[in-house]
SEFI-563855 format. One record per residue (C-alpha): x, y, z. Coordinates in pm, 1 decimal, m for minus. Example, Ala and Ser with C-alpha at 12.3 -4.5 7.8 and 13.67 -1.06 7.14 Angstrom:
BEGIN
((1230.0; m450.0; 780.0)) ((1367.0; m106.0; 714.0)) 
END
This chain:
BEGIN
((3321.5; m13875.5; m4824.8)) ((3540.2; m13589.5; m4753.2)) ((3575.1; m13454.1; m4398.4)) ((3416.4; m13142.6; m4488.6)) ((3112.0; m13339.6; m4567.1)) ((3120.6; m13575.9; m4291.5)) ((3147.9; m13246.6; m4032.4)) ((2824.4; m13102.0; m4241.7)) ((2621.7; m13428.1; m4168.7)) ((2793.9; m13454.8; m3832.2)) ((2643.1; m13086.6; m3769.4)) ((2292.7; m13212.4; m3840.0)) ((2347.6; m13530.8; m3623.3)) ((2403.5; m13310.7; m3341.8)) ((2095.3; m13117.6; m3405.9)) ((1881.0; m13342.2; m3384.3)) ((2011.1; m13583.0; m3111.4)) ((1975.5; m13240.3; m2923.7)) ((1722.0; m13139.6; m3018.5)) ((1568.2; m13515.4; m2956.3)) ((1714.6; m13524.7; m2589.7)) ((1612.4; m13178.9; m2528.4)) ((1189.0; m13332.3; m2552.2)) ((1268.7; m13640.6; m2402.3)) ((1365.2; m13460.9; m2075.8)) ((1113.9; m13161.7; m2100.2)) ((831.9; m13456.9; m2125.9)) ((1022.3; m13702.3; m1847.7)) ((1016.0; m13361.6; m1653.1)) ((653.2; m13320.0; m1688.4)) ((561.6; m13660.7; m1671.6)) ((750.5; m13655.0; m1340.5)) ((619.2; m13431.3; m1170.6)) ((233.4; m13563.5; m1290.2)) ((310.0; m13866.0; m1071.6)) ((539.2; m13706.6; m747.8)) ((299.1; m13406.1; m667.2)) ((4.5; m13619.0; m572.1)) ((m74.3; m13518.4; m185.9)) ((m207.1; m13799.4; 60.8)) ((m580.0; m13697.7; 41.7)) ((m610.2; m13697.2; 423.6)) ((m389.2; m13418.0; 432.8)) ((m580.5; m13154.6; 134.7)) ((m658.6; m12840.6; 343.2)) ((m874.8; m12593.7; 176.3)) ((m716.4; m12272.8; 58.0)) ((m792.2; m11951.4; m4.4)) ((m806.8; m11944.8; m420.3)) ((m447.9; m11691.8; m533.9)) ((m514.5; m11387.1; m721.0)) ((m434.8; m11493.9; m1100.0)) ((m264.4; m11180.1; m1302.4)) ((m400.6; m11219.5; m1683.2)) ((m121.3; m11309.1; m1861.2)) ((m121.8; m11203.5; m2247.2)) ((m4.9; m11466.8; m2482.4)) ((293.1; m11256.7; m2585.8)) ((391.5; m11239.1; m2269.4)) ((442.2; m11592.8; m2234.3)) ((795.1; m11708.8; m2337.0)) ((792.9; m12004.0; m2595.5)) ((1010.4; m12285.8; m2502.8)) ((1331.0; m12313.6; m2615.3)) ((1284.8; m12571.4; m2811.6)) ((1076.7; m12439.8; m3070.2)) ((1271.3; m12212.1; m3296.3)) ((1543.0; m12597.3; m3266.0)) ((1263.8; m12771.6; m3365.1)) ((1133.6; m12540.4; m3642.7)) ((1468.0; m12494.1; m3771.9)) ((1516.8; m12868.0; m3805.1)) ((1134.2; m12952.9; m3989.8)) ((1261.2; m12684.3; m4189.8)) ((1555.0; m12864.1; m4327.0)) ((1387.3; m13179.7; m4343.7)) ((1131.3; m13098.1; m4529.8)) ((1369.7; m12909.0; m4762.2)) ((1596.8; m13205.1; m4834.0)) ((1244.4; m13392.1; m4877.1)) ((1147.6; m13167.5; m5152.7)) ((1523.0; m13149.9; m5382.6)) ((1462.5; m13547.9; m5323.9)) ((1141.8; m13579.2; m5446.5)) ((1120.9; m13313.7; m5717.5)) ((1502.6; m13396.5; m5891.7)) ((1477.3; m13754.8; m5816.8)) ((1175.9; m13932.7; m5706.3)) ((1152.7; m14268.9; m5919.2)) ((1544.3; m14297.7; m5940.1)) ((1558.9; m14528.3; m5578.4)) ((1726.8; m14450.3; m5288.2)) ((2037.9; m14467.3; m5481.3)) ((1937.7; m14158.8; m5705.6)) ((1791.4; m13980.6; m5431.5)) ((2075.4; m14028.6; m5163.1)) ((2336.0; m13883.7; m5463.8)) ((2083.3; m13554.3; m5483.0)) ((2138.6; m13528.2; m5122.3)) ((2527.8; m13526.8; m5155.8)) ((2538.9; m13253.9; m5424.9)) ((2338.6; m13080.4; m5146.8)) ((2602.3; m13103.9; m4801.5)) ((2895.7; m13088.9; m5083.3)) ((2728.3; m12746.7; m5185.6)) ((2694.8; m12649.0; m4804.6)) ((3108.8; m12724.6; m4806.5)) ((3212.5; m12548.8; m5128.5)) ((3187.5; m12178.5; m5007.5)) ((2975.0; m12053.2; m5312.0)) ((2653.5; m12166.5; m5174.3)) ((2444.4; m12149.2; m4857.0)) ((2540.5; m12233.1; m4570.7)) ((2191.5; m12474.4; m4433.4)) ((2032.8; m12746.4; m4650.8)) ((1717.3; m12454.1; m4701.7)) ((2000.2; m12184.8; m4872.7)) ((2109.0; m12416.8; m5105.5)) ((1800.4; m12538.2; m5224.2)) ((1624.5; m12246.9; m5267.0)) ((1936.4; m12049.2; m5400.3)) ((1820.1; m11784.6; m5645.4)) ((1426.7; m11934.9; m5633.1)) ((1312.3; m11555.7; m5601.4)) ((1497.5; m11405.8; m5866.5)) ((1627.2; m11562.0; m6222.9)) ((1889.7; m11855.4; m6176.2)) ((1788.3; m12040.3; m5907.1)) ((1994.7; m12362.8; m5867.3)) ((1698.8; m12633.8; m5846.4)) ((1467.7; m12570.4; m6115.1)) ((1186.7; m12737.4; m5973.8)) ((1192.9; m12413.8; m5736.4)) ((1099.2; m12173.6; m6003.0)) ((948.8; m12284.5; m6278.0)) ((636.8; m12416.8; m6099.2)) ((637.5; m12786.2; m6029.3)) ((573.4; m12709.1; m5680.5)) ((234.7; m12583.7; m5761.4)) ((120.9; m12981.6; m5881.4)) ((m1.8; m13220.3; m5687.6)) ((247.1; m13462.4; m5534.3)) ((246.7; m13784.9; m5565.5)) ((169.0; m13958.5; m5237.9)) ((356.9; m14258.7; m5214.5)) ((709.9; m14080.9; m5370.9)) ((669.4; m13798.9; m5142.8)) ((649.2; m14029.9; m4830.9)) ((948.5; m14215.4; m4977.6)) ((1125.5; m13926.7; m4966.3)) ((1083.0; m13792.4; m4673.8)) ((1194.2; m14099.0; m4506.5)) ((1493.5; m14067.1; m4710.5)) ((1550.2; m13735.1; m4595.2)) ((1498.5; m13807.4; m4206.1)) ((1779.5; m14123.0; m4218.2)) ((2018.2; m13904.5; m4387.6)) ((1973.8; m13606.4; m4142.1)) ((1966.3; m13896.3; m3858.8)) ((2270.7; m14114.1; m4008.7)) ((2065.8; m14386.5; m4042.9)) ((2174.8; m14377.3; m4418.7)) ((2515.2; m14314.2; m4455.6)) ((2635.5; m14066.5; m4772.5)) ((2965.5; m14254.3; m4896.2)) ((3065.9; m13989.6; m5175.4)) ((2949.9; m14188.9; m5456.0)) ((2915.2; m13903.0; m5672.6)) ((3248.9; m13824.3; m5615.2)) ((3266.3; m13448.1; m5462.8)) ((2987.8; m13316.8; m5702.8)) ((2833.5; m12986.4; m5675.4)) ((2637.2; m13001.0; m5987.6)) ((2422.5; m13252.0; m6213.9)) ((2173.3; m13266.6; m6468.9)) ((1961.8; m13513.0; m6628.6)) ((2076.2; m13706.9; m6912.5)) ((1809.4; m13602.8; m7162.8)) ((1945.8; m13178.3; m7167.1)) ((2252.8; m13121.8; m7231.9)) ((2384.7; m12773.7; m7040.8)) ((2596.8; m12564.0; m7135.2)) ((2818.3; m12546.3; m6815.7)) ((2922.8; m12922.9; m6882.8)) ((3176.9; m12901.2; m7034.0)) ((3334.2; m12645.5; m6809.4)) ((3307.6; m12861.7; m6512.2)) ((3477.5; m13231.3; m6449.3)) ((3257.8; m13521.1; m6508.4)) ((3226.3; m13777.2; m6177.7)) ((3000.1; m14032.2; m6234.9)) ((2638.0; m14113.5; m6380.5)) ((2401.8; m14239.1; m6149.0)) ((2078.9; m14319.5; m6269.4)) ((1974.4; m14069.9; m6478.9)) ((2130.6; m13807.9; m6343.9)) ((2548.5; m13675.1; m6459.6)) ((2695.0; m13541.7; m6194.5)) ((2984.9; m13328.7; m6188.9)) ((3251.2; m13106.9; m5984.8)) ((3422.4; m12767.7; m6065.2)) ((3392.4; m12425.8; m5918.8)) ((3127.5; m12313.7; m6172.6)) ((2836.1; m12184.4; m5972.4)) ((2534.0; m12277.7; m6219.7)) ((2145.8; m12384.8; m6241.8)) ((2095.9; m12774.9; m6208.2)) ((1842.7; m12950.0; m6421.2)) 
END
């Protein structure tokens, strides 16, 4: 894997162990303080009850933690979906070689710049870059059991758990073997995995 793509992953490593350590110590805080603030009960004095100011829920600062959090389900679930809608059924094999035309996109310059802009690329106007994104596949039903397989995919790639090793060679682009694009043959030819071609070049077209 190149370093470029090893810093990309690296970037979403960090994320998340952050993001991870960042709850563990909010809810260690609170569980904390649950068991220290317990006075003897010999020593509870009544009190005159405060005067409580209405607070407005606007006016009540979210934690931190929740546009991190957000951001990161975001991602996740849109690694999930190029997984499961350009290669559910081809193994974690298939679906792990999706996911590194995805971080080498994030690298190349041409493309977004999170795992969201480069998926949905173009999916509001014509050309977007994952068909499923446009041309309405998102509007079936998924299957259950390849949906859940996917997002478990997703989650140990964003984790490390599953390590990308560049087996499609640096590919930005791929297509399934039963079209045959026209950009193909502007573009080198890496490796077939599955059925999926993938290939690299500067070309900055639709996959299939």
């Amino acid at each position: 894997m190149s370093q470029k793509t090893t810093d990309a992953i690296s970037r979403s490593d960090r994320v998340l162990v952050a993001a991870a350590m960042i709850i563990l110590a909010t809810a260690s805080a609170a569980i904390g303080a649950s068991l220290t603030a317990h006075p003897a009960a010999d020593k509870i004095v009544a009190a005159p009850a405060p005067m409580v100011r209405q607070v407005a829920v606007a006016d009540i600062a979210r934690p931190a933690t929740d546009t991190a959090m957000t951001q990161l389900l975001a991602e996740h679930k849109c690694l999930s979906e190029v997984l499961y809608y350009e290669a559910r059924g081809e193994g974690a094999g298939g679906q792990k070689a999706i996911a590194e035309v995805v971080f080498h996109r994030m690298n190349h310059g041409n493309y977004g710049h999170s795992i969201c802009a480069v998926v949905y690329e173009g999916s509001k106007r014509s050309g977007c870059q994952f068909s499923f994104t446009c041309n309405g596949d998102m509007k079936r039903t998924k299957q259950t059991a390849a949906w859940r397989e996917a997002e478990s995919i997703a989650a140990r790639i964003m984790t490390g758990e599953i390590a990308l090793k560049n087996a499609t060679g640096g590919a930005t682009n791929f297509h399934a073997v039963s079209v045959e694009p026209e950009w193909a043959d502007t573009l080198e030819k890496t490796t077939q995995i599955g059925n999926h071609i993938f290939y690299r070049g500067s070309a900055h077209t639709r996959d299939s």
